[in-house]
MOPAC internal coordinates of N, CA, C and O (Angstrom, degrees):
PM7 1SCF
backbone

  N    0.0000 0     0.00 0     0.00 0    0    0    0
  C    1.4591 1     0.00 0     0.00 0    1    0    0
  C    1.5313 1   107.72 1     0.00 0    2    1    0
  O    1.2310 1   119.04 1   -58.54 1    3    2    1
  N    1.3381 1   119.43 1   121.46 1    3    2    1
  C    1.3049 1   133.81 1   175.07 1    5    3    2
  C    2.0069 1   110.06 1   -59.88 1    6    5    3
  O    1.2310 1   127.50 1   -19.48 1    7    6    5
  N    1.3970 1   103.16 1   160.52 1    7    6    5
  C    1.1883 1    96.64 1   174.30 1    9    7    6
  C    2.0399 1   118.85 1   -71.60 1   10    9    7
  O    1.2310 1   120.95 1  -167.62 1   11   10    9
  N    0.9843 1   115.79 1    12.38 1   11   10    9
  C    1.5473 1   115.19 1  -173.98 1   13   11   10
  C    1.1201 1    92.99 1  -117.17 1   14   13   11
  O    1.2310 1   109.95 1   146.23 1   15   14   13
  N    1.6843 1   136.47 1   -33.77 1   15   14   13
  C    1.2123 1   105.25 1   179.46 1   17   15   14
  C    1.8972 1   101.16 1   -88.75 1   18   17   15
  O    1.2310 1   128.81 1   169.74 1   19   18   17
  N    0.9315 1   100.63 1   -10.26 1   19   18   17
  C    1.7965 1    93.79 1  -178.87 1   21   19   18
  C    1.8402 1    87.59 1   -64.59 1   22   21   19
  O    1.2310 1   111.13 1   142.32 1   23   22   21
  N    0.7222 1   134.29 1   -37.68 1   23   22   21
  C    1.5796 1   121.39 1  -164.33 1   25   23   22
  C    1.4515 1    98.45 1   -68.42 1   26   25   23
  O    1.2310 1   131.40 1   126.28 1   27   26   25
  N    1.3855 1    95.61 1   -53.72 1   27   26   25
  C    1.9624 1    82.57 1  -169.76 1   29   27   26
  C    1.2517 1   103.89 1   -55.83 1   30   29   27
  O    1.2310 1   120.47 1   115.82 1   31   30   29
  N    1.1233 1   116.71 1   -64.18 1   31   30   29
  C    1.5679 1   112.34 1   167.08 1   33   31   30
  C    1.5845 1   131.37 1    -0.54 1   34   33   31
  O    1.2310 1   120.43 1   116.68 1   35   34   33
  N    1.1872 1   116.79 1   -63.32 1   35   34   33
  C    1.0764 1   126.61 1  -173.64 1   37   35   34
  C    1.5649 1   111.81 1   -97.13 1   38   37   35
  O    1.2310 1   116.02 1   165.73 1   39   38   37
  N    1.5016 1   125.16 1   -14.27 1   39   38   37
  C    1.0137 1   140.31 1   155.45 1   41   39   38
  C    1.7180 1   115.39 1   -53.41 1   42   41   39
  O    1.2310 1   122.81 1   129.06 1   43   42   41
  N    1.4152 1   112.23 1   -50.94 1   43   42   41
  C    1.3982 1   129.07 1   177.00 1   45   43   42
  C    1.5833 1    95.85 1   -73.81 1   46   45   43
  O    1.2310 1   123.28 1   114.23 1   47   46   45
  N    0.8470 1   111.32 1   -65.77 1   47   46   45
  C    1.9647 1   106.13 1  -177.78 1   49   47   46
  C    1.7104 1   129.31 1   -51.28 1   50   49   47
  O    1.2310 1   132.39 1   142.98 1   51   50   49
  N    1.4851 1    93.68 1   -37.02 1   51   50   49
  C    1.6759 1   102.40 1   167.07 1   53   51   50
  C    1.0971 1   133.95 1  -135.03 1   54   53   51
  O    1.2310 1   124.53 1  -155.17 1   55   54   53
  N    1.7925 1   108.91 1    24.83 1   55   54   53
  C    1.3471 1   119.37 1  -169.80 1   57   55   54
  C    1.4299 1   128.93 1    86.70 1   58   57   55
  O    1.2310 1   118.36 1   -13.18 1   59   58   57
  N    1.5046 1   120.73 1   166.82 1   59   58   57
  C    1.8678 1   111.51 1  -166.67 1   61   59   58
  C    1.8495 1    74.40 1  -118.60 1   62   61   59
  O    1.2310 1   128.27 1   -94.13 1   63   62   61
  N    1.4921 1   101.68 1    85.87 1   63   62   61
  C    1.5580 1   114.89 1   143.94 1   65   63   62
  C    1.2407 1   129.50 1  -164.09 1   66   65   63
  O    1.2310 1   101.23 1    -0.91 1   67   66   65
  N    1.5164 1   151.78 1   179.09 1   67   66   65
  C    1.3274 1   145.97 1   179.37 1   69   67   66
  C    1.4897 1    98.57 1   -67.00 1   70   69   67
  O    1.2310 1   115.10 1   -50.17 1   71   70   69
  N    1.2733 1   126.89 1   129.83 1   71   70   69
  C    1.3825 1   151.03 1   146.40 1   73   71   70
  C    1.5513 1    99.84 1   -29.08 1   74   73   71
  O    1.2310 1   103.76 1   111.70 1   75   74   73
  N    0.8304 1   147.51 1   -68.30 1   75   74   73
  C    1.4894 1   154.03 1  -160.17 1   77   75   74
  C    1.3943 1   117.50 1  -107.07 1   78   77   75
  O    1.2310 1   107.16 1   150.61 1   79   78   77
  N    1.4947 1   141.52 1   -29.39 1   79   78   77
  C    0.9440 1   114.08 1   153.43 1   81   79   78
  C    1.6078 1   133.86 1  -127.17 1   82   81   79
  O    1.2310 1   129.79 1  -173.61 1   83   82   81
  N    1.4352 1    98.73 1     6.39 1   83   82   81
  C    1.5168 1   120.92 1   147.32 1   85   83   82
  C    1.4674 1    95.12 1   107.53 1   86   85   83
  O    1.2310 1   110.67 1  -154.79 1   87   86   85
  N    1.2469 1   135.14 1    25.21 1   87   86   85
  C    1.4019 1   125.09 1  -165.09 1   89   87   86
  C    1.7287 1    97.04 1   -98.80 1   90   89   87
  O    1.2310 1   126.83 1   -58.06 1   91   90   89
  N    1.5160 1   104.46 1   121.94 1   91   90   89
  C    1.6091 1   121.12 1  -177.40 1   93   91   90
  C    1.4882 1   107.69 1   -35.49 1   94   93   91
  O    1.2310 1   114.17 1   -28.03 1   95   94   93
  N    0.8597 1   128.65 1   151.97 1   95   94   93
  C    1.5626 1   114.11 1   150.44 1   97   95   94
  C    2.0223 1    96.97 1  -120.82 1   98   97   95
  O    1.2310 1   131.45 1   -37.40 1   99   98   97
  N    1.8742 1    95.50 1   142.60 1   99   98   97
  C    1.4356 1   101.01 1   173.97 1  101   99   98
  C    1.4238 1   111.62 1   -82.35 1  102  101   99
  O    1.2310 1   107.99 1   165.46 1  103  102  101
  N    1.3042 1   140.04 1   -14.54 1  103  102  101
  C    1.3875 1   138.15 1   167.10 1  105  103  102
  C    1.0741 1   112.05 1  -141.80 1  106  105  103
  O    1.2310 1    97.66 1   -53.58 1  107  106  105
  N    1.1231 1   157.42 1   126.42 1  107  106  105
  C    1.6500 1   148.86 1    97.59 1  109  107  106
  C    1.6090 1   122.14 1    73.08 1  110  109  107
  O    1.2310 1   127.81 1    96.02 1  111  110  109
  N    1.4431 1   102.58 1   -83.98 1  111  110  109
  C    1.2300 1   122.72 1  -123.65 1  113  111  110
  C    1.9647 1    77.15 1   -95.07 1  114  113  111
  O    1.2310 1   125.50 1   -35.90 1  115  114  113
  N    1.2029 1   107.04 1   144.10 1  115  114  113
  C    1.6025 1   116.65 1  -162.69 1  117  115  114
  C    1.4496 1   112.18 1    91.60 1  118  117  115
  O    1.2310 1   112.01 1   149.94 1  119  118  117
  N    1.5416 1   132.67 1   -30.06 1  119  118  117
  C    0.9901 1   120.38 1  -153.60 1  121  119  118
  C    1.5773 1   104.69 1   -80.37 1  122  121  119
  O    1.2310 1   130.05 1   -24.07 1  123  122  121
  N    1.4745 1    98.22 1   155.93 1  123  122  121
  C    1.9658 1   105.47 1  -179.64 1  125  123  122
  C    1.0924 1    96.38 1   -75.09 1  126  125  123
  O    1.2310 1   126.74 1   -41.95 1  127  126  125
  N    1.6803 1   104.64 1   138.05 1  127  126  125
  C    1.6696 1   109.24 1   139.80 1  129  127  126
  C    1.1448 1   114.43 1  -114.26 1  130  129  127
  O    1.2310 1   124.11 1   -47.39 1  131  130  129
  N    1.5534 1   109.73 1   132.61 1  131  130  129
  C    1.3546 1   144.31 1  -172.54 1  133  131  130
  C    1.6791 1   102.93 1   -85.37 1  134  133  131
  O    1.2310 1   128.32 1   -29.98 1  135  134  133
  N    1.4608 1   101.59 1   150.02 1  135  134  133
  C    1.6568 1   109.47 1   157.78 1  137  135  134
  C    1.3804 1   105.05 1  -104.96 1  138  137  135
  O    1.2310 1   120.09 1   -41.65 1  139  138  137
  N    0.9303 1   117.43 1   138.35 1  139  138  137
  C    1.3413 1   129.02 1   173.18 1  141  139  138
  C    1.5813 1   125.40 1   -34.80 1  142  141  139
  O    1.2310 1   138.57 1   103.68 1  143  142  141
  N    1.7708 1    81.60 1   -76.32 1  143  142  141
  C    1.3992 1   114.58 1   172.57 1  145  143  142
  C    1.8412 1   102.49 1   -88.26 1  146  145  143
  O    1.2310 1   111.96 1   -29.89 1  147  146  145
  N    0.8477 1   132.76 1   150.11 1  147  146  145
  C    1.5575 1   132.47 1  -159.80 1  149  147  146
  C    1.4391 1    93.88 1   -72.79 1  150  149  147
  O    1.2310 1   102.92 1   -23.96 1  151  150  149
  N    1.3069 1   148.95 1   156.04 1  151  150  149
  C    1.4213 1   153.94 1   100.43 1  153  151  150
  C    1.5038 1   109.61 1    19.29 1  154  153  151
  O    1.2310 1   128.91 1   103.03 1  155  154  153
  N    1.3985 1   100.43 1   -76.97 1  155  154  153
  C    1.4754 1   121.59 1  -166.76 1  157  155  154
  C    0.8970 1   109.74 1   -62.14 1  158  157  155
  O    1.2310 1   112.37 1   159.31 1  159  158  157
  N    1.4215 1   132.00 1   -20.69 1  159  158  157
  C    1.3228 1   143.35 1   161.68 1  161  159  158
  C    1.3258 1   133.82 1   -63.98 1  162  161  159
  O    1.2310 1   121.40 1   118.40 1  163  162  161
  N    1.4589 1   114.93 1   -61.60 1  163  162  161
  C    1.6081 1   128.06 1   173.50 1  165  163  162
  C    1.5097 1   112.93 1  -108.11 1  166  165  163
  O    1.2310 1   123.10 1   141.91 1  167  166  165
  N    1.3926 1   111.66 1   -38.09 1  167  166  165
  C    1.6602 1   101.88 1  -164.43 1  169  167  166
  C    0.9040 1   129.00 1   122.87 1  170  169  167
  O    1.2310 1   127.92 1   170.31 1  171  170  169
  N    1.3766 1   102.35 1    -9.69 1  171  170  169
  C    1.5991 1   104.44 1  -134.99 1  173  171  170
  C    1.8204 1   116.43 1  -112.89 1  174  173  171
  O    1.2310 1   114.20 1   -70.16 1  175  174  173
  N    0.9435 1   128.58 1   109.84 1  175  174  173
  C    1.9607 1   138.50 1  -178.82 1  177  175  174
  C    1.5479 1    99.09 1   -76.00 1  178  177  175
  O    1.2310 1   113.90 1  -168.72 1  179  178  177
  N    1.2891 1   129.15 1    11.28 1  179  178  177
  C    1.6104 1    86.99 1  -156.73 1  181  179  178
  C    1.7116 1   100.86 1  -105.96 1  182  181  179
  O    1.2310 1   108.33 1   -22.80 1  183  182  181
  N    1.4307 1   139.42 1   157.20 1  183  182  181
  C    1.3781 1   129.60 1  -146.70 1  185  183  182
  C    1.5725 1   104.73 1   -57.31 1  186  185  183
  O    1.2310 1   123.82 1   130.67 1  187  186  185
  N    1.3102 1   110.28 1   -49.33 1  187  186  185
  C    1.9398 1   107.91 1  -179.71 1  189  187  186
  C    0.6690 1   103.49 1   -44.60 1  190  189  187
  O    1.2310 1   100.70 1   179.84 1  191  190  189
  N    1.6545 1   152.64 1    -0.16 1  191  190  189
  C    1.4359 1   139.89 1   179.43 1  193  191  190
  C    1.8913 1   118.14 1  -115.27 1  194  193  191
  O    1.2310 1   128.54 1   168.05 1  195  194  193
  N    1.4331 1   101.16 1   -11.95 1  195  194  193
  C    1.1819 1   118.74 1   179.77 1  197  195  194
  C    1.4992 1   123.72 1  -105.30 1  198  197  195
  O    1.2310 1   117.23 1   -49.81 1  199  198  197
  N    1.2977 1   122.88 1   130.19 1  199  198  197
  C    1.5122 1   129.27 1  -174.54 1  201  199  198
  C    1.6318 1   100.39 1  -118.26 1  202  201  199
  O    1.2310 1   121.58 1   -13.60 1  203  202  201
  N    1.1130 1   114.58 1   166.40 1  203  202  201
  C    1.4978 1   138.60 1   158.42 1  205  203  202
  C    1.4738 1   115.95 1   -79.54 1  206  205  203
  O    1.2310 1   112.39 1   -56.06 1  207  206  205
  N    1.3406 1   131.96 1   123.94 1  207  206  205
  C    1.1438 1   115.80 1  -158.56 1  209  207  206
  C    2.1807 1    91.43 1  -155.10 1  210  209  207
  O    1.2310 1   130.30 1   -38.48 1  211  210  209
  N    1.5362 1    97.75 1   141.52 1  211  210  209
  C    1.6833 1    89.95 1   176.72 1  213  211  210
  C    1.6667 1   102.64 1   -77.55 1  214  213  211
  O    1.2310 1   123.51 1     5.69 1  215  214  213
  N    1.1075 1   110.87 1  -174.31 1  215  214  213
  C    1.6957 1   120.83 1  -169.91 1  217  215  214
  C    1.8686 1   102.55 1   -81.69 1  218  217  215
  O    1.2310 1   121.75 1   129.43 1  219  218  217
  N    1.0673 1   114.26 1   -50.57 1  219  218  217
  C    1.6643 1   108.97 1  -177.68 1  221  219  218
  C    1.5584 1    97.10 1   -76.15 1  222  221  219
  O    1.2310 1   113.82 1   140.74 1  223  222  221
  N    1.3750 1   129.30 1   -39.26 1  223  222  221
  C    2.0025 1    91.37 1   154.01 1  225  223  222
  C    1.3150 1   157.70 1   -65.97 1  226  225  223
  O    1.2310 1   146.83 1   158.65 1  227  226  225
  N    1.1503 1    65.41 1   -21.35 1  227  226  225
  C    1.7255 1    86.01 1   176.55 1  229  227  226
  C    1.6872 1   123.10 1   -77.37 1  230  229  227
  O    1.2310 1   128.67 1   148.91 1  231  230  229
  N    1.7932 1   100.90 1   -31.09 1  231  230  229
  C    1.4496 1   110.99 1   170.43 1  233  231  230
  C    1.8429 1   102.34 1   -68.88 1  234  233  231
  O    1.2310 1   123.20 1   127.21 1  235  234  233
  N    1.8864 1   111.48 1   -52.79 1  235  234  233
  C    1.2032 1    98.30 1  -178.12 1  237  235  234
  C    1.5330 1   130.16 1   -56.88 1  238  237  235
  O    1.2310 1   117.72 1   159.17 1  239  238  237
  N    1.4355 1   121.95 1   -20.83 1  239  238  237
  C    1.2609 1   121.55 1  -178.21 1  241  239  238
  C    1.8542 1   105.84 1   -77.77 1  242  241  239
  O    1.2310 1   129.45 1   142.64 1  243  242  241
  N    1.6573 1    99.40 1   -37.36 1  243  242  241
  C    1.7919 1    91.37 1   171.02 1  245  243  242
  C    1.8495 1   106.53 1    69.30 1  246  245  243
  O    1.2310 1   131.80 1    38.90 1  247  246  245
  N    0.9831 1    94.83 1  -141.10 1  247  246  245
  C    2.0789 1    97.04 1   167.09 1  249  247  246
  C    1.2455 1    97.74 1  -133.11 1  250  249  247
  O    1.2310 1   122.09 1  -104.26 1  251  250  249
  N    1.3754 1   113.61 1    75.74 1  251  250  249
  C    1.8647 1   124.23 1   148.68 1  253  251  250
  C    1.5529 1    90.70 1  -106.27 1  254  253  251
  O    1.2310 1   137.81 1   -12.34 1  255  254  253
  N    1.6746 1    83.10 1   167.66 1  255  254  253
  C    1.3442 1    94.19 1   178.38 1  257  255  254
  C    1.5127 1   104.00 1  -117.39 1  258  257  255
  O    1.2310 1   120.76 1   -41.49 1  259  258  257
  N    1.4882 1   116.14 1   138.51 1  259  258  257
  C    1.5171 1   123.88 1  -177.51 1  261  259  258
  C    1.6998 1   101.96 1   -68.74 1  262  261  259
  O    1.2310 1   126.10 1   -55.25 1  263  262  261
  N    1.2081 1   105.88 1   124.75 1  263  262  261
  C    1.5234 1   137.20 1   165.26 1  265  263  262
  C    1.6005 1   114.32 1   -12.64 1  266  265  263
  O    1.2310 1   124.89 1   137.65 1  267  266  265
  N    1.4216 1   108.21 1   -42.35 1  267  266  265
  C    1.4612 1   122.49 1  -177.47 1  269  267  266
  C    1.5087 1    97.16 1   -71.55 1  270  269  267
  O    1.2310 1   120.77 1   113.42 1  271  270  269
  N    1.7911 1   116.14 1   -66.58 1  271  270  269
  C    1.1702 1   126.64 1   166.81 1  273  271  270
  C    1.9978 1   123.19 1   -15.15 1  274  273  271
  O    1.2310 1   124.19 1   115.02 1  275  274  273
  N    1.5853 1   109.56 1   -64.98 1  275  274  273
  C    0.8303 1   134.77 1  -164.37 1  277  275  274
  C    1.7494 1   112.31 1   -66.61 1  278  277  275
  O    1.2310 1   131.51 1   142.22 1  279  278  277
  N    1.8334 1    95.38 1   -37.78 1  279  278  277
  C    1.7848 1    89.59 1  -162.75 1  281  279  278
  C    1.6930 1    79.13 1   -84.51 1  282  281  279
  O    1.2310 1   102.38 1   158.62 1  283  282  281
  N    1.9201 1   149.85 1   -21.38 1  283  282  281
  C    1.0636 1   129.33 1   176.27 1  285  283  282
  C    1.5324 1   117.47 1   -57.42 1  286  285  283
  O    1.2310 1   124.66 1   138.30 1  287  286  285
  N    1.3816 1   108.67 1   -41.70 1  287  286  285
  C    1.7771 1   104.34 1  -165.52 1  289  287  286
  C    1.7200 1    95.99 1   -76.71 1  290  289  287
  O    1.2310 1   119.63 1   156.98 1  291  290  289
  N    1.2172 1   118.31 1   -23.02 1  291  290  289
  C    1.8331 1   113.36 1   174.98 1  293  291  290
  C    1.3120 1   103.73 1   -62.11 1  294  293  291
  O    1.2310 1   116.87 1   133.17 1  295  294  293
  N    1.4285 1   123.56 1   -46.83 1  295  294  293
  C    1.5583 1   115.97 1   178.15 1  297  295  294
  C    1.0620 1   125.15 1   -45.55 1  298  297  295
  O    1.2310 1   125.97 1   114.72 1  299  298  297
  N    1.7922 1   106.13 1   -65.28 1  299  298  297
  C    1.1811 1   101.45 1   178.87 1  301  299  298
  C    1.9075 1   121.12 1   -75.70 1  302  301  299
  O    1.2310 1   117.27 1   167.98 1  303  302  301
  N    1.3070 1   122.80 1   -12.02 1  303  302  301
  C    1.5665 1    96.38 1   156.17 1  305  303  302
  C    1.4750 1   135.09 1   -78.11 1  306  305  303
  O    1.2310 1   128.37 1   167.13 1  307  306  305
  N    1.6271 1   101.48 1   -12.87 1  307  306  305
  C    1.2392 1    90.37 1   170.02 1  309  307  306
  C    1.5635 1   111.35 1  -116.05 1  310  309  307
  O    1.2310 1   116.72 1  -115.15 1  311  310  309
  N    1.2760 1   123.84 1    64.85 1  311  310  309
  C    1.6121 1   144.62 1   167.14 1  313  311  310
  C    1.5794 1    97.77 1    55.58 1  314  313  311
  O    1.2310 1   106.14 1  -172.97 1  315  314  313
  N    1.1069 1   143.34 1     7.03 1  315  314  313
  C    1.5653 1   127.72 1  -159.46 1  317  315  314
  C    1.7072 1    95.00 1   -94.80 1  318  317  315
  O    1.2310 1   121.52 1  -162.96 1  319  318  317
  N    1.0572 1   114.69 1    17.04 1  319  318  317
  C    1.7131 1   112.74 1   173.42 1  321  319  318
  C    1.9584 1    99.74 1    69.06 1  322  321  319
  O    1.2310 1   137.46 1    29.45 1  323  322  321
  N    1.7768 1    83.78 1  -150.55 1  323  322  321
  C    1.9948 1    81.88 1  -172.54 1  325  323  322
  C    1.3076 1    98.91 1   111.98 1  326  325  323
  O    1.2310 1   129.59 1   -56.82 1  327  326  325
  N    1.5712 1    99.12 1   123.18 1  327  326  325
  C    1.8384 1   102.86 1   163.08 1  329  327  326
  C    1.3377 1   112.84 1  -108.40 1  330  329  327
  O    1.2310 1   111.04 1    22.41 1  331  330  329
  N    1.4006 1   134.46 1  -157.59 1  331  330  329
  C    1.3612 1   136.00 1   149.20 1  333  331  330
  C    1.6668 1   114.88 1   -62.79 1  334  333  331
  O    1.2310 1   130.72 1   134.81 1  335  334  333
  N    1.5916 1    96.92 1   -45.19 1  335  334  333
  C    1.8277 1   105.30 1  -165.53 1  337  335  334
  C    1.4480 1    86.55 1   -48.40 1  338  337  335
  O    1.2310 1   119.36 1   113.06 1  339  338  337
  N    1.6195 1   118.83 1   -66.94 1  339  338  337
  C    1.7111 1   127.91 1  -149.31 1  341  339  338
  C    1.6085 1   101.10 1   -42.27 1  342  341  339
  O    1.2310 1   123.55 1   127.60 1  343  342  341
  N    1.3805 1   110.80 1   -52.40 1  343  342  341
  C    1.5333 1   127.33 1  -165.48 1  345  343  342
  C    1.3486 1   120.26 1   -65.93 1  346  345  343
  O    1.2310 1   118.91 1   176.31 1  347  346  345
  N    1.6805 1   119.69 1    -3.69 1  347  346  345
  C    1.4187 1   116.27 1  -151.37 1  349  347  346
  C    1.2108 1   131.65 1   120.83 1  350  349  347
  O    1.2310 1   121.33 1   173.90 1  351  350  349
  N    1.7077 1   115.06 1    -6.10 1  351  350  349
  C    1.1991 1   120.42 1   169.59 1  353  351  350
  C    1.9051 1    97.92 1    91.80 1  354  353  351
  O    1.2310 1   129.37 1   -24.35 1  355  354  353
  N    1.5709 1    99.55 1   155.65 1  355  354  353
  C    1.2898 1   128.20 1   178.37 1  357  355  354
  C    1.4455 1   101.51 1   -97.86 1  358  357  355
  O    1.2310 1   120.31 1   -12.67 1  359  358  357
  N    1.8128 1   117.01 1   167.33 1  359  358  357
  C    1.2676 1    99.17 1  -159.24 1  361  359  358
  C    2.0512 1    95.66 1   -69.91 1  362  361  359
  O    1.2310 1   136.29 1    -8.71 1  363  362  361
  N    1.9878 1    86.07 1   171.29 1  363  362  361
  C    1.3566 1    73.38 1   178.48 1  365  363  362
  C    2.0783 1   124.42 1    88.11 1  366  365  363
  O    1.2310 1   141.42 1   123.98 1  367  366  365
  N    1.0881 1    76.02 1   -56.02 1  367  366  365
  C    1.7486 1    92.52 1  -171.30 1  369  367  366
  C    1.4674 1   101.47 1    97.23 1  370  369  367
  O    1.2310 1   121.95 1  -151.94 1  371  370  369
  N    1.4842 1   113.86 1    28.06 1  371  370  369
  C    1.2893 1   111.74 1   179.22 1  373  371  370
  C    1.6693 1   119.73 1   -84.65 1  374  373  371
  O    1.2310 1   120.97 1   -30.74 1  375  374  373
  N    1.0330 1   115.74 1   149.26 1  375  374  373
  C    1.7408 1   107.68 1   170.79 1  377  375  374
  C    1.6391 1    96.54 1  -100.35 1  378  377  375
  O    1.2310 1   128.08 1   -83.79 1  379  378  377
  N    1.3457 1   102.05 1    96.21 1  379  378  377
  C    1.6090 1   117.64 1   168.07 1  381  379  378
  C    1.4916 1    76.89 1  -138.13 1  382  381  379
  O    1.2310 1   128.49 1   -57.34 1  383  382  381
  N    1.7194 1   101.26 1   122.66 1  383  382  381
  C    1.4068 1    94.88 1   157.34 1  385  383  382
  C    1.7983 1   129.55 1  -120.05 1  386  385  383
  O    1.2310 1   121.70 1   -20.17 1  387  386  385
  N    1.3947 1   114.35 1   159.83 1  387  386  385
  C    1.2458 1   114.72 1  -144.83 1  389  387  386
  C    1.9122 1   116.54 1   -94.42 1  390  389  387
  O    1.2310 1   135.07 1  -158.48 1  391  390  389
  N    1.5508 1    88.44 1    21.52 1  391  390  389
  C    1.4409 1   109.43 1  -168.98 1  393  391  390
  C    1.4973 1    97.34 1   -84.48 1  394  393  391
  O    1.2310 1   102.16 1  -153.43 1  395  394  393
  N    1.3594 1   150.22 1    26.57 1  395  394  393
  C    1.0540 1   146.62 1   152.09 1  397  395  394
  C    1.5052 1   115.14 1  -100.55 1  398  397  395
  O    1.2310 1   125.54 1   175.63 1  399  398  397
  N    1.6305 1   106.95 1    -4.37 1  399  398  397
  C    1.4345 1   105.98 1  -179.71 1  401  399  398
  C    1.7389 1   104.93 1  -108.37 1  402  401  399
  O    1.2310 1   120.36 1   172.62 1  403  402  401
  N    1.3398 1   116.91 1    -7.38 1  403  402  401
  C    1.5192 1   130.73 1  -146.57 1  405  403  402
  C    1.5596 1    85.45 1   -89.03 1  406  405  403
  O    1.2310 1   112.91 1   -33.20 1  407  406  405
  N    1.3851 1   131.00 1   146.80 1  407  406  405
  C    1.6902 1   141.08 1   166.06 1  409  407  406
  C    1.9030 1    94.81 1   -46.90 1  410  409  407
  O    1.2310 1   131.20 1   -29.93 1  411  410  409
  N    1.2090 1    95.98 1   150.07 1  411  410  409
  C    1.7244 1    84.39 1   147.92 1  413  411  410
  C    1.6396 1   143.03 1   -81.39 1  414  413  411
  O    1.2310 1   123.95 1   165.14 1  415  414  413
  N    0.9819 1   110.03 1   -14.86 1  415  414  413
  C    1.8751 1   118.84 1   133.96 1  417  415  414
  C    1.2440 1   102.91 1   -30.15 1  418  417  415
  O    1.2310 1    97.26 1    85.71 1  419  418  417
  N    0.5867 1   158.02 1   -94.29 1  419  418  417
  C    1.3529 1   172.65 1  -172.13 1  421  419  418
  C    1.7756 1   121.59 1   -13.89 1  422  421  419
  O    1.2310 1   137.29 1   111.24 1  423  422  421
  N    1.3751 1    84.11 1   -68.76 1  423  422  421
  C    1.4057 1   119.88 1  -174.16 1  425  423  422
  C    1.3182 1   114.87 1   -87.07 1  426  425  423
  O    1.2310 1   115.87 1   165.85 1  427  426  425
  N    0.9966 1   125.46 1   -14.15 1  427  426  425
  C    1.7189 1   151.42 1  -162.72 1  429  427  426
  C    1.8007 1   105.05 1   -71.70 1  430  429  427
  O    1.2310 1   120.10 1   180.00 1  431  430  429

C-alpha cells in the first residue's frame, strides 16, 4: 500500500482529522502520517501503528511515545497485562492491535 492510499485508509478508519488534536483536514494529500508508537521504537509500518496527524503535531510529538502508548508497553514488559483500549484507546479508538509489531518478549 502506497502512501496515498495509506491516507485514505486511515482517513476512512479514523476519520479526515489530526489524531491528536482533532483539527479536520479539507484534503488529504500533504497530510503527515504519524506512527503511533515511534519508528525508533518498534519498527514498525503496519496501519495499527499509524495515525493521521497535522504537520505541527506531528513535529511536536517527534518520536515520544504518547502516555497511553507508554503505560501499555510498561504492562506488558513488566507482566501486569494492559491493552491500548484500557490505556486510552488504540489509534482512532480502533481495535487494531499492535502486537504484530511488539518483540516477542513482549508478547510472550
Amino acid at each position: 500500500m502506497g502512501w496515498r492510499e495509506t491516507r485514505l485508509y486511515l482517513a476512512e478508519r479514523d476519520g479526515r482529522h489530526c489524531f491528536y488534536c482533532r483539527t479536520e483536514f479539507d484534503k488529504l494529500k500533504g497530510v503527515s502520517i504519524d506512527h503511533y508508537v515511534p519508528y525508533s521504537v518498534l519498527g514498525c509500518n503496519l496501519p495499527a501503528n499509524l495515525v493521521l496527524a497535522c504537520q505541527p503535531c506531528n513535529e511536536a510529538k517527534a518520536d515520544r511515545l504518547t502516555w497511553s502508548m507508554a503505560a501499555v508497553l510498561l504492562a506488558w514488559a513488566t507482566g501486569e497485562g494492559g491493552t491500548a483500549r484500557e490505556a486510552g484507546g488504540a489509534p482512532g479508538g480502533v481495535q487494531a492491535p499492535l502486537a504484530p509489531c511488539l518483540p516477542a518478549s513482549l508478547t510472550a
